[in-house]
N, C-alpha and C positions, 0 to 999 in steps of 0.2 A: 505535355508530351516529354517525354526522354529525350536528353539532350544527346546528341549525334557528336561524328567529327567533327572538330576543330572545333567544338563547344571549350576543352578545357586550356585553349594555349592563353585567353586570355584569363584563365584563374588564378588569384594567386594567393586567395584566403577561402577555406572552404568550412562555412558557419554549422557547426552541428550543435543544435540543440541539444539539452538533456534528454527530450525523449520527444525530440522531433521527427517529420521522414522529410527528407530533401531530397531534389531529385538533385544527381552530381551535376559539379561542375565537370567529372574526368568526363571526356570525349572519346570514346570508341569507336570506328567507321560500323555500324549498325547491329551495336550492341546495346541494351537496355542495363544501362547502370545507378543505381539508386543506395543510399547510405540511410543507414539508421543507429544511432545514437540512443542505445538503451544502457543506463545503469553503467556498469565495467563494461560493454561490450559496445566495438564497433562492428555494427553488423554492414555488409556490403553483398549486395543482390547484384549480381551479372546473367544474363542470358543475352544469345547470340549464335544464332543456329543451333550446332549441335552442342555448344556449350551453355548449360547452367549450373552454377555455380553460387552458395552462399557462404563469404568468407567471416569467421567470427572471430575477431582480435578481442582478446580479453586483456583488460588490464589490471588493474589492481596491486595485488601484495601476491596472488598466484598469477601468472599469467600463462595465456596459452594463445596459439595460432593453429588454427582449424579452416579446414574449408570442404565443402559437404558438397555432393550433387547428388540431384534428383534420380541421375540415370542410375539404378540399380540402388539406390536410399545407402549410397558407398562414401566414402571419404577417407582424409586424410587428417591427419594431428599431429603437433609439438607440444608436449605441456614443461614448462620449467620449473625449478626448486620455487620454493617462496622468497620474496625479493624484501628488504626490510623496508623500503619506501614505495610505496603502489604507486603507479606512473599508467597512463593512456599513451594507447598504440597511434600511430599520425599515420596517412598512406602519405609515401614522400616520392608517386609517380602515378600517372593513371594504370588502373588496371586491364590489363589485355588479354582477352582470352585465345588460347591455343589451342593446336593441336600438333602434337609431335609422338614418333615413334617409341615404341619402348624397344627394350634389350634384342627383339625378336623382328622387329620393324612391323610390327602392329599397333595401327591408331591409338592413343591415348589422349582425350579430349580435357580441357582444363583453363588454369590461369597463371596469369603470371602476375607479382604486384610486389611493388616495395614499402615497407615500412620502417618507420623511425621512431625511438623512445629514449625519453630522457631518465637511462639507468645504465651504472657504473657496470654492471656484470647479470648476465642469465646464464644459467647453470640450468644445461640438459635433464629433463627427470624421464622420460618416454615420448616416442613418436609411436602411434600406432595407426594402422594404415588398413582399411577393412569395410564393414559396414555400417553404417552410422548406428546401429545397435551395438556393438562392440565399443564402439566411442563411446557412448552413452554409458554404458554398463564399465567402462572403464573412468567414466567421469563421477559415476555416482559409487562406483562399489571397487576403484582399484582394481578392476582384476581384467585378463588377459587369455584369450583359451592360446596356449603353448605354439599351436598349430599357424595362425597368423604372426608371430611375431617377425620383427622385420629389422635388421640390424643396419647401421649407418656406417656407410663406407668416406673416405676422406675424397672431397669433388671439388677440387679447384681451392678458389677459400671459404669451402663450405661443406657442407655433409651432404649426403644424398640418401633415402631411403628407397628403393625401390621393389616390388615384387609381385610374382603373379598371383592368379585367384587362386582358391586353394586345388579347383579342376583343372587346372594348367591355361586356364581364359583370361584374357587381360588383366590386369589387376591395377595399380598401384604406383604413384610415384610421387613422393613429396622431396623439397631441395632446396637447400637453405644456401646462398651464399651471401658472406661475409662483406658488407662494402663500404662498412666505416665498422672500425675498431676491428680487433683479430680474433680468431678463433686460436684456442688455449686449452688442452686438458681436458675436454669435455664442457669447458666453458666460453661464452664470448665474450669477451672484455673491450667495455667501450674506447672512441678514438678520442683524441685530444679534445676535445670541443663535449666531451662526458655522454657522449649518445650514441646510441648504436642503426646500423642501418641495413636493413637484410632484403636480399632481392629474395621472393618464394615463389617455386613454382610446385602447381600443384595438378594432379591431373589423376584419370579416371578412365578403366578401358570397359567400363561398363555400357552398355549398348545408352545411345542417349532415347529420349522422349520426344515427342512433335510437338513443341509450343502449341499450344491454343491460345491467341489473341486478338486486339480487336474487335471488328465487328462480329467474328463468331466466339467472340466470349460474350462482352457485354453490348446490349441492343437498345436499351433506352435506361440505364443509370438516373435515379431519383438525385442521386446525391455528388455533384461535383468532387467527388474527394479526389484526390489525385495519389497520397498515397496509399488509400485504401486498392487504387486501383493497380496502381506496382505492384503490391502482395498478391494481388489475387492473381493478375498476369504471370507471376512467379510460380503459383501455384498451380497451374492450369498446363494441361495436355490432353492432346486428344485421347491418352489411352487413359488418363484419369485424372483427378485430382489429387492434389498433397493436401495432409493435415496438417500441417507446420512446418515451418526450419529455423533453428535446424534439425530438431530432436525429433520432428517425424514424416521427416521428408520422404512420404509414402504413402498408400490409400486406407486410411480407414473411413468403415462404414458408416458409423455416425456421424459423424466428420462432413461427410461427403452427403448424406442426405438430411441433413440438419441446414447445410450450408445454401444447397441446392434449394429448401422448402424456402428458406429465409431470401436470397438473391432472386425467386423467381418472379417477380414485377420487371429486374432486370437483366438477366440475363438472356443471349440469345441461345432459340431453340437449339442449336448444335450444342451448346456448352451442357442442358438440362440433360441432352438424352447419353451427354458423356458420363453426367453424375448416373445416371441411371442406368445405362450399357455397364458401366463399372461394376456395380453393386450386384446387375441379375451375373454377372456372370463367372462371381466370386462365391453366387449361394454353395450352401451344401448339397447334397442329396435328399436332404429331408426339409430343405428350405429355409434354413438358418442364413439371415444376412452375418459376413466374414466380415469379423470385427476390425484387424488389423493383419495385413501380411508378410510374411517374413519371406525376402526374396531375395538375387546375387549372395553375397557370401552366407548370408544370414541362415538364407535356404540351403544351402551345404553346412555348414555348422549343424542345421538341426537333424538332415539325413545323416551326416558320418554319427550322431549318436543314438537315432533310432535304428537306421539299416546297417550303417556302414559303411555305405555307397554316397558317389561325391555329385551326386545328382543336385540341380540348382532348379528342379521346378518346385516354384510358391508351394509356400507352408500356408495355409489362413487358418484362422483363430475365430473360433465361434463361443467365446464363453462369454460373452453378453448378450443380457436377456431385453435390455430395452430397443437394439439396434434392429431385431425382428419386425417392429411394430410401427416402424416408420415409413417402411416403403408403401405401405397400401396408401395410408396419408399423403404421400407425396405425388404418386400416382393418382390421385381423385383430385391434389388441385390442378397437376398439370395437362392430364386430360380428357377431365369433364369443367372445372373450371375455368382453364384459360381458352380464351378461342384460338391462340395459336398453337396449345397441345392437344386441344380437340380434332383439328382439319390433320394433325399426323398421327392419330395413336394407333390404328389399325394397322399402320405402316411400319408404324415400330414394332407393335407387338408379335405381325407377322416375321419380321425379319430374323435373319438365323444369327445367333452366336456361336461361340467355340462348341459348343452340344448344344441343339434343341433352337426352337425359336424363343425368342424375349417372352413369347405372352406364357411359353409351357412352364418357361423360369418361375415368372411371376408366380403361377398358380400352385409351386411347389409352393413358395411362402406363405397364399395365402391360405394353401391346407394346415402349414404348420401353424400356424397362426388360429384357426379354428380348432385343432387339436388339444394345444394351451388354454383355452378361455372354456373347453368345456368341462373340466371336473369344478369349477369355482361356481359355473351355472348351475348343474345340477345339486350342486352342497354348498352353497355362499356360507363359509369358515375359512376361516385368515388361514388357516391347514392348506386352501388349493387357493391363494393366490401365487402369485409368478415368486416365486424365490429365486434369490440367489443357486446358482449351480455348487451342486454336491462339490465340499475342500475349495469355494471360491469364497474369497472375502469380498469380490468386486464382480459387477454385473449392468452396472450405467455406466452416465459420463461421471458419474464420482468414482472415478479408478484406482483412487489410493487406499491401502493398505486400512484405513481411521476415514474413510469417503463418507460411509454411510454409519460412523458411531456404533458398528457394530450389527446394524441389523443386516434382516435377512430379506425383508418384505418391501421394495423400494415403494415410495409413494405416487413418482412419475408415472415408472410401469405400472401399477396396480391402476390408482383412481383415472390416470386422465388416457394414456398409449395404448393401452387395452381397449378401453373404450372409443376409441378415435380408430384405431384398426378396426375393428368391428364396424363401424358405422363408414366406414371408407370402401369395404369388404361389398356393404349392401351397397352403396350409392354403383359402385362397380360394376358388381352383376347387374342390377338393374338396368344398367347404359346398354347392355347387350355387347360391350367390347369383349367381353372372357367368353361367350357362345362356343368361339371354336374351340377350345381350350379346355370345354368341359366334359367332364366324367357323369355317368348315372349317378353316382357317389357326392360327386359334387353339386349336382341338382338338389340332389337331399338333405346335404349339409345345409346348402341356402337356407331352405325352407325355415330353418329351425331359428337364422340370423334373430328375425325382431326378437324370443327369448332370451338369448345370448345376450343382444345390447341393453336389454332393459334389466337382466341381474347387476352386469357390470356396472351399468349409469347409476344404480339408485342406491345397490349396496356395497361398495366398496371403501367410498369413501367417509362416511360414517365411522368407519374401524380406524383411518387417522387423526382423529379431530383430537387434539388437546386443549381443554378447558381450565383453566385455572381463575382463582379468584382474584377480588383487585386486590387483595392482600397478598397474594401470594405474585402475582403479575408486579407489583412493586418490589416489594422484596428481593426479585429474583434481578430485577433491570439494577434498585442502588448495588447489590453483592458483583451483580457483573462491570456494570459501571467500575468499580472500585478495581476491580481483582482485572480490567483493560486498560484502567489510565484513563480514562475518559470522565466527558460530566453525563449526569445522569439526567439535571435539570431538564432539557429540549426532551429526551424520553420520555420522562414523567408528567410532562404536560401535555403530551399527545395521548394519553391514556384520557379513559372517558372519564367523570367523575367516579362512578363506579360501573360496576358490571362486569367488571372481570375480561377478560382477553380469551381469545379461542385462536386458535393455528393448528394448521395440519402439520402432523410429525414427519420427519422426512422418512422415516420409513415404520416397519414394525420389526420386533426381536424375535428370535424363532420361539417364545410364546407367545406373540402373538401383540406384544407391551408394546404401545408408541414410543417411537425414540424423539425424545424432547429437546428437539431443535427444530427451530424457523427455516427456512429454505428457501431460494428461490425457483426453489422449480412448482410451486404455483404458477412462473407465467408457463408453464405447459398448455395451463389449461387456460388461458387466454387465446393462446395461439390455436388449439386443437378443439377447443367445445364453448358451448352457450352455457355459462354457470348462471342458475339462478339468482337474483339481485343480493338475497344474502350473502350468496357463495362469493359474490363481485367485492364485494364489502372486505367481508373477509382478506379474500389474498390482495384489494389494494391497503388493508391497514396494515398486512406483514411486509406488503414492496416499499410502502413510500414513509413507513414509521420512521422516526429518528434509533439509529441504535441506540441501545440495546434493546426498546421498546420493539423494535422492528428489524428493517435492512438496510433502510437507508444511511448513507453516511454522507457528509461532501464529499470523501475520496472516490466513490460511486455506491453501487448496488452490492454487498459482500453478498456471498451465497448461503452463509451461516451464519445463525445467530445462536451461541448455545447457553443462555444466561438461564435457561431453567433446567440445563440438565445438571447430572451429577457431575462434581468436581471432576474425579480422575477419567470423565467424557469431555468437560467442558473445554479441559489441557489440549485435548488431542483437535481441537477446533480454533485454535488461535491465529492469529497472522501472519505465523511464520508457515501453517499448514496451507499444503495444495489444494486442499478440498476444504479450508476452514473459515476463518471472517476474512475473507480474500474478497478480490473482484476480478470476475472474468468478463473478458468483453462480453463476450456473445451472449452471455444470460440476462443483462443489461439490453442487448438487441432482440431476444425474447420476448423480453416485457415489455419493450416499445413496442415491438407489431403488435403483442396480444392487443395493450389497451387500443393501437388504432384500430383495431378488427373488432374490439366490443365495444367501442365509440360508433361503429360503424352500422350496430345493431339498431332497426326500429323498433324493437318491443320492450327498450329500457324506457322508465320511468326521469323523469328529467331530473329528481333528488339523485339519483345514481347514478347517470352520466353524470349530473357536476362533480361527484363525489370521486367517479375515476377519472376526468378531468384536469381535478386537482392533484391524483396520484399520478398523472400522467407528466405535470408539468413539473412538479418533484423530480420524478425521475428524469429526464431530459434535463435539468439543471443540474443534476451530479454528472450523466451521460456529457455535458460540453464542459464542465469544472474539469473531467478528463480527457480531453480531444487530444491530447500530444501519446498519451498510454492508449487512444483506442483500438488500434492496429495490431497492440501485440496482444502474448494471450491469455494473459492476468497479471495483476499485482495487487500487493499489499500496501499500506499505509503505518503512516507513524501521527501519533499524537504530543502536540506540544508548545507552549507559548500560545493555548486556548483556539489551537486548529489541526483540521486534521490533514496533515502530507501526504501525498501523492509516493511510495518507494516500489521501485521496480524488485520484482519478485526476483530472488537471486543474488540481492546484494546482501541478506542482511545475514547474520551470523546464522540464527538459529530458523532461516528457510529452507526448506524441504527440498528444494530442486532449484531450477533454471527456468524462466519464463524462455515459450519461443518468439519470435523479434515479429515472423509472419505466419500468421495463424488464419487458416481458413473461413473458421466459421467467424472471424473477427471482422472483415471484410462485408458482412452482410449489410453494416450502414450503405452501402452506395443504394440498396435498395428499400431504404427505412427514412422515409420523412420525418423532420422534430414538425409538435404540431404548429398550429397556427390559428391565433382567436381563441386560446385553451384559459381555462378559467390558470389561476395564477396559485403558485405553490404558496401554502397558510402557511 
């Protein structure tokens, strides 16, 4: 549990690991405060009524001081010049959270907290004070829209920024006071003793969230974690879920029913139908789940330059095509599979949201959804599978720019999400829960479902399959081996004597080409279908291979392996890439439920259960090699002195981004048992 009052008078060392979660020693009269220790960053999670709060002290050779809240995905920033000796931030007071008035004497919710660092001089480069999309875009891209900038007036011995929203609604208030060493010129130069020490207060007039926690989050937790349990608590409100913090301190859709599919053994009923209340009532008009929402300043930014007008109602963002295909799924485990979402699903479904009842919502998805899958039925050609959206280079969770190597045709959405909507669609109608909900139209669509799943089930995935010889299958593992640093040896022995290697491409190119890389989103189809014992074969030689033969690595599960593609693809797939030989938790938490759920199967043959057994036990031995990085929400690895390291995503020169510290769908272990009596990794 969170340590309470008078928890921190007796601390006087406070132990952070390199990429531990500890719960504080600081003591706040009934505040939930937790630290985490990733990489350069101190990350510090507070919530406490109407205050939450994630402070993110960066250290290093840039440093910066940030603190983000959930209420309106708003925040505040300092970033400073680059410092020639990189130095870690210390809190050198418990943090408190507040509330005080701003310029207008309207609430402003927040924190307060001091810090301490052993460096000669920080030199001011930008505060900027807005919505955490502005930070972000100012973190990744420099740049600033004119419109929020925020200038620093002289406040005691210290600076103050403060301003309202851009509609004249609360805004903003970050404040720096000086309390060992002086402020100088635009710089703060340390005190006699070489260290500096800053009181901050930081704070937020954005409407807050209603905590969800406790027993109406989690209801029977598999897994004692405790800081898995912080994040999620962090994450959690009745009006939704967060993706992350800091960078996406906000609801998106996959996010939200990825997290929900995966937690639901433990989570309580009210948290399920939060993930679920969230998503129907963000659809479109045509039934599209809203990817991610831009809302508080974010949603004025986007009106003053489509209308004009300084209007702050949610923008959502429907330009992914696999986030459609998950509600039906998610909805057939929770209420035709679980008996506790079976006794309320009529209840849900009748119940009214902001427009319409839950079950009308639903039914809008799941026309859209039958809309899509019917040109692929009537003409199976890679032409009418689900592409990518017209000038989108992104469309899954591989959302970067080099995600999907280029294609257009993803492999998740096509072979395994299609097909698992579809068949979630029928189990649905069948129950008779959508009765009221339905149209003449809709009657007739049914009818046609059994064609619809048996094109999708039997001819889709045939169009990803990559075959290569063993000639060619070695070849390509010693060229990548070499061209990663790594040994090739443990890959090459896991190969068969001969016969060559077969894997699904992670996606197709808009001709239709397999794009030649490994992937893990094979466990889709763990989690989502009954693959035949070949098929089980298959995706457990690409989960639990040693790379580059496979995914497996000690540092965990990467999501990429591109030793067969083309050189100026394979670049774009490295470890410094978001989407490249990385490790994400959650895809690691995929493949464990998939294998216990096809362990779970009667109609496997006993050579093939031991055979995913053994790929099961593999992976849950790289899954605990990384237990201190499992919380947050990917990292990379470094190779050297004939092992492979563990490096938090964000330190390294030539990485892409920023890992976030608490990440939703990373959180899922509380609800994922490692197994027990499993045949033992070879």
């Amino acid at each position: 549990m969170p340590y309470r009052a008078g928890a921190g008078r007796h601390c006087r060392h406070w132990p952070l690991g390199a990429a531990a979660l500890l719960l504080s020693c600081l003591g706040v009269a009934h505040a939930e405060v937790h630290l985490r220790r990733e990489g350069l960053n101190l990350n510090v999670f507070v919530r406490q009524d109407a205050v939450a709060a994630h402070l993110v002290l960066r250290g290093g050779s840039e440093p910066r001081l940030m603190t983000v809240f959930p209420a309106g995905n708003s925040g505040v920033a300092v970033w400073f010049e680059p410092v020639p000796r990189a130095f870690d931030w210390a809190l050198a007071a418990p943090v408190q959270p507040i509330s005080q008035p701003d310029a207008h004497g309207r609430t402003l919710h927040g924190v307060r907290f001091r810090v301490r660092a052993n460096v000669s001089a920080l030199t001011f480069r930008r505060a900027v004070l807005s919505s955490v999309r502005v930070l972000r875009d100012y973190q990744s891209l420099g740049r600033v829209p004119a419109a929020v900038e925020a200038r620093p007036v002289a406040a005691g011995s210290g600076l103050r920024w403060a301003r309202d929203r851009l509609d004249g609604a609360p805004g903003y208030w970050l404040e720096l006071q000086v309390l060992e060493g002086r402020l100088r010129d635009g710089r703060i130069v340390a005190g006699p003793a070489g260290a500096i020490t800053l009181e901050v207060t930081a704070a937020s007039g954005e409407p807050p969230l209603t905590p969800l926690a406790g027993a109406e989050l989690l209801q029977r937790p598999v897994q004692d974690d405790e800081a898995a349990r912080a994040a999620l608590t962090f994450l959690s409100y009745r009006e939704k879920f967060l993706a992350g913090s800091w960078r996406f301190d906000t609801y998106f859709g996959r996010d939200t029913l990825l997290s929900v599919r995966l937690l639901l053994p433990a989570l309580a009923p009210a948290a399920v139908e939060t993930g679920l209340r969230s998503v129907l009532e963000r659809l479109s008009a045509q039934g599209e789940v809203a990817h991610e929402e831009d809302i508080g300043e974010f949603a004025i930014l986007d009106h003053r330059r489509i209308d004009g007008s300084l209007s702050a109602a949610p923008v959502y963002d429907y330009k992914m095509i696999d986030t459609d295909l998950l509600l039906a799924p998610l909805a057939q485990a929770w209420w035709l599979d679980d008996a506790r979402g079976r006794s309320r699903a009529a209840a849900f479904l009748a119940a009214p949201l902001a427009e319409g009842r839950a079950g009308e919502a639903l039914m809008r998805n799941i026309r859209h959804v039958l809309r899509e899958a019917a040109p692929f039925a009537r003409e199976p050609s890679f032409a009418h599978l689900l592409a990518l959206k017209a000038g989108m280079a992104v469309g899954q969770w591989r959302d970067s720019e080099d995600g999907l190597g280029g294609g257009r045709y993803p492999y998740d959405v096509n072979a395994v999400l299609m097909p698992a909507a579809l068949r979630a669609i029928q189990a649905l109608e069948r129950s008779g829960l959508l009765a009221p909900y339905l149209t003449a139209e809709d009657r007739t669509a049914f009818a046609d479902l059994p064609r619809l799943i048996a094109v999708w089930q039997r001819q889709v995935r045939p169009l990803f399959l990559v075959g290569l010889t063993d000639r060619e299958a070695r070849a390509g593992i010693i060229a990548h081996a070499a061209a990663r640093g790594v040994p090739a040896g443990p890959a090459l022995h896991a190969l068969a004597a001969e016969g060559g290697m077969r894997f699904y491409a992670l996606a197709l190119d808009a001709q239709g080409r397999p794009v030649p890389v490994q992937h893990s989103d094979v466990g889709f189809a763990l989690l989502f279908d009954d693959p035949p014992p070949d098929e089980l074969i298959l995706i457990a030689d690409t989960l639990a291979r040693p790379f580059p033969a496979g995914l497996l690595t000690p540092a965990g599960l990467l999501v990429a392996n591109a030793a067969w593609a083309p050189a100026p693809m394979a670049a774009r797939f490295g470890p410094g890439a978001y989407h490249g030989e990385v490790v994400w938790s959650w895809q690691q938490a995929l493949a464990a439920a998939g294998f216990a759920r096809q362990l779970a199967r009667p109609d496997l043959p006993a050579a093939i259960r031991h055979r995913l057994g053994q790929a099961q036990a593999c992976l849950w031995q790289a899954i605990r090699a990384g237990a201190d990085m499992r919380g947050s929400e990917l990292w990379s690895w470094r190779y050297g002195d004939g092992h492979y390291r563990i490096a938090p995503f964000g330190t390294g020169g030539a990485d892409a981004d920023e890992a976030n510290a608490a990440q939703l769908w990373s959180t899922v272990y509380l609800a994922i048992a490692p197994p027990s009596g499993a045949p033992a990794c070879p």
